[in-house]
N, C-alpha and C positions, 0 to 999 in steps of 0.2 A: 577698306573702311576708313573714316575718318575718324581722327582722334578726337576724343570731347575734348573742348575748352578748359584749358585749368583757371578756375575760379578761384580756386581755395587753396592753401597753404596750410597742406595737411601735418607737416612735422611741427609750424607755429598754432594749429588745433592740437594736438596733444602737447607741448609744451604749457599750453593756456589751462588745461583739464587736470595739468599734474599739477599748478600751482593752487587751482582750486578746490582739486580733493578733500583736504582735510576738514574747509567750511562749507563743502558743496552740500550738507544735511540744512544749514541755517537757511540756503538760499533755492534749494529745492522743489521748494511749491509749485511749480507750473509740470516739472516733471512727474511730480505724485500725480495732479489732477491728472495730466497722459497716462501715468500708470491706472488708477484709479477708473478710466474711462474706459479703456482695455478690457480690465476685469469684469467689467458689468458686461460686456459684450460677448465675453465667452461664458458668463454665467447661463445667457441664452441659447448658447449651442448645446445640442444634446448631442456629443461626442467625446472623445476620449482622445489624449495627446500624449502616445507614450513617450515621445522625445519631441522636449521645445527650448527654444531657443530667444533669451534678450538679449538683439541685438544693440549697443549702445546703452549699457544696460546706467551705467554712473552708480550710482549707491545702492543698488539693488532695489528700486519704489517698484517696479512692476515685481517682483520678489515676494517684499512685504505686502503689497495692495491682494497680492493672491494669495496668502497666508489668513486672511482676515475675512476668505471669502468662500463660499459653496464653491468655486470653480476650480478650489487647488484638488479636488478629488479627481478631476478629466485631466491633471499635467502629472504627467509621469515625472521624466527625469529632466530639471529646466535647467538648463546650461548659458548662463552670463557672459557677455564679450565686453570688452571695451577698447577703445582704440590705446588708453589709459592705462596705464599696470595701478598707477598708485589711484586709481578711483575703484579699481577691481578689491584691491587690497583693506579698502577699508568696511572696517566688521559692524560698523554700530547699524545697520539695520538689522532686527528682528527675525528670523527666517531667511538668511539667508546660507542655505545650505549645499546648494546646486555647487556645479564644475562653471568654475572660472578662467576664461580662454581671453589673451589678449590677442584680440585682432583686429584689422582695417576693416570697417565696412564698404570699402572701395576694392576687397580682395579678402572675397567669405574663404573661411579654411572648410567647408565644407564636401562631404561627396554630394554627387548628383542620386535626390530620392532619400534622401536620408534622414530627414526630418520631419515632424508631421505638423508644427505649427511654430513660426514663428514672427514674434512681435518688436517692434522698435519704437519706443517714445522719444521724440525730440533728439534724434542722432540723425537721419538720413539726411536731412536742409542742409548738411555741412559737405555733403559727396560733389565732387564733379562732374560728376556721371550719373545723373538718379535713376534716369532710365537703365544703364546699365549694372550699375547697385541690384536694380527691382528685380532684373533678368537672373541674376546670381542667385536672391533668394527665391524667384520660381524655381532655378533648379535644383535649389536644394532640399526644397519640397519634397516630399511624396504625393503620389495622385491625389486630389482632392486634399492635401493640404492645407490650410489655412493662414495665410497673412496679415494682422493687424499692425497698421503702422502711422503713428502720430507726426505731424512736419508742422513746423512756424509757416503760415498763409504769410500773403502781400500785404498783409494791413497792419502784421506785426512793424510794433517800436515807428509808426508813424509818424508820432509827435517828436521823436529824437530825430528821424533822419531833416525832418522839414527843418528843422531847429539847426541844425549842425551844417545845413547845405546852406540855408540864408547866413547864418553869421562869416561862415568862412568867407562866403560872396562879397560880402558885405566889409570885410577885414582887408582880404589878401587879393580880391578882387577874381577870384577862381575856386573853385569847389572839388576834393576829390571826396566820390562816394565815401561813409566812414559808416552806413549799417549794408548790412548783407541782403543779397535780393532774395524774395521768398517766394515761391510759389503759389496760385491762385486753385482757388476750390474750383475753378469751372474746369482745369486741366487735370486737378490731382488723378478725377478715375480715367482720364486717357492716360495718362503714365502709365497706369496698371494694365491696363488696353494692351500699348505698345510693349510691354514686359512681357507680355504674352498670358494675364491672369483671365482667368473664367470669371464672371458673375462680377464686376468691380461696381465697389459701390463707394463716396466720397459725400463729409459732411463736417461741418466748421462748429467751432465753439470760441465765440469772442469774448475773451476775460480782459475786464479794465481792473487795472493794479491802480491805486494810489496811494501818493506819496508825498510827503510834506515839503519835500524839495526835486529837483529834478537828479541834483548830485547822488543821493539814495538809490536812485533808479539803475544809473550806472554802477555804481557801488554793489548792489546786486548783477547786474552784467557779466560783469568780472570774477564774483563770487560762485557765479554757474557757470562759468567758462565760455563763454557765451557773447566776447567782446569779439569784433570784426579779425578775421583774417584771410580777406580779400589777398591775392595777391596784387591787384592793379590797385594796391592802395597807396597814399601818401607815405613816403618811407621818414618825414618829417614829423616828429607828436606834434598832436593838438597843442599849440599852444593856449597858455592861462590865459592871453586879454582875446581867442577866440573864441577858448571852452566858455567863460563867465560871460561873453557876449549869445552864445548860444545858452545858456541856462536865463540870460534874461528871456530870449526872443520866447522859450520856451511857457517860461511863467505865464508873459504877457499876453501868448495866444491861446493857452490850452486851462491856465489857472481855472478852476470851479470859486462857488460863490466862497466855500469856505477858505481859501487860498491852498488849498492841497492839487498839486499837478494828476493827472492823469495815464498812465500807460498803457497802450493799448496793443494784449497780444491774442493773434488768431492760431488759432490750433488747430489743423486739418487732419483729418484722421479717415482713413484709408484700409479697405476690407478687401481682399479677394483670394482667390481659392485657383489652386494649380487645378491646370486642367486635368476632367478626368470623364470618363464615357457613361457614368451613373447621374452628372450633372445633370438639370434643364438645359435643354435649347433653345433658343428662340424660332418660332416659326420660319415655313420657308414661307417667299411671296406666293399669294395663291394658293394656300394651301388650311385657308380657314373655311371650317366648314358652317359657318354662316354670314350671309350679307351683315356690313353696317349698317345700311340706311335699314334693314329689317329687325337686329338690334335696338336702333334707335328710334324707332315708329315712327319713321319720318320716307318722306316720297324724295328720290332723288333728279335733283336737274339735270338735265345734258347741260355739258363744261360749257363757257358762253352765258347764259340762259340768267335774267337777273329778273326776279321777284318785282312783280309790279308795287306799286305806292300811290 
């Protein structure tokens, strides 16, 4: 087999997580809503999860968002990961009681069947292998298992990448990518597909952030650990006359009437269930026991055949 692509620069993504730990509560908000949108989802399962698992869990939001909810009576025993010790480490959420394991979500410590639901907000967009990530947590499912898991879509931080690629162009005469590539809701449920999940199902939520400067914007970035670490990236900083050239372009294309900039992040989120022989199936071909066109009250043409006018 071939090796996946290294995209990311997983020891400078924990590097980037332990310096934001201690503020990562102030700059949190997108992670809650993931958390937040989790919980409602399993509020509507009528099942039971004696052993679950937050994968990329940061400050415990899916924790607390199921503390606050009917759903924390179906999770038995919820075990937190981080790839982070010191985001694991920190107590100020509310309910956070569960076992705290630090590990790669590119290398689950789990056995195979050993778990019965587990969820990730806003951690798997950083793997180099998401397909192979996915395959891990199918197996460490149990049959009919349960998967919920939130990822930054392609339309996340739009207005920075557009911003950052013209001004560099425009400076230095050459452009290295500086936001991370995200993936697209029309692929999220064939990931799950090719993971080998039962029943995949995928659906977007586009939050625009604003902000009174575009500087804020990055300032939060950084604050949720959540700054590029591309490995094919410029090993040069930004420099100041290209960053204030890109916070102009930015102003000047995306400003709203009141002059406050806009942020714009998609949050894909992602359900499917390990396989198991109590699921639905889908039909085989030929195997419906009644016509369409009798369904549909409708007379059928032979293929060819076009409706006079």
């Amino acid at each position: 087999m071939t090796a996946a692509p290294q995209l990311f620069d997983r020891a400078l993504l924990r590097a980037r997580l332990d310096r934001a730990a201690p503020g990562f509560d102030a700059a949190g908000f997108l992670k809650a809503r993931a958390a937040e949108d989790a919980v409602l989802r399993l509020e509507a399962i009528l099942r039971e999860f004696p052993v679950a698992v937050d994968l990329g869990s940061r400050n415990g939001a899916f924790s607390r968002a199921l503390e606050g909810s009917d759903a924390r009576a179906k999770v038995g025993l919820l075990i937190e990961t981080d790839l982070s010790a010191r985001m694991l480490a920190q107590d100020s959420s509310e309910g956070r009681r569960g076992a705290r394991i630090v590990a790669d979500e590119e290398r689950l410590p789990f056995g195979d069947a050993t778990i019965d639901l587990l969820v990730s907000t806003l951690a798997l967009h950083w793997t180099n292998d998401l397909v192979g990530a996915l395959i891990q947590v199918r197996r460490a499912l149990k049959p009919d298992g349960l998967f919920v898991g939130a990822l930054f879509g392609g339309a996340t931080l739009t207005e920075l990448r557009q911003a950052l690629l013209a001004a560099e162009d425009e400076i230095t005469g050459g452009a290295f990518p500086r936001v991370s590539p995200f993936a697209d809701t029309v692929d999220a449920a064939g990931l799950l597909q090719r993971a080998g999940f039962a029943l995949p199902v995928a659906d977007k939520d586009r939050v625009k952030v604003r902000y009174a400067h575009p500087i804020a914007l990055l300032k939060d970035l950084r604050a949720m650990g959540e700054t590029s670490v591309l490995i094919d990236r410029s090993r040069k900083p930004l420099g100041r006359k290209v960053l204030l050239r890109a916070m102009e372009i930015y102003q000047d294309r995306f400003a709203e009437p009141d002059g406050r900039v806009p942020a714009t992040f998609e949050i894909i989120t992602v359900t499917g269930w390990a396989p198991h022989e109590r699921q639905q199936k889908p039909l085989r071909p030929g195997s419906a026991k009644m016509r369409l066109a009798d369904a549909l009250g409708t007379v059928e043409q032979p293929a060819g055949d076009k409706a006079g006018g």
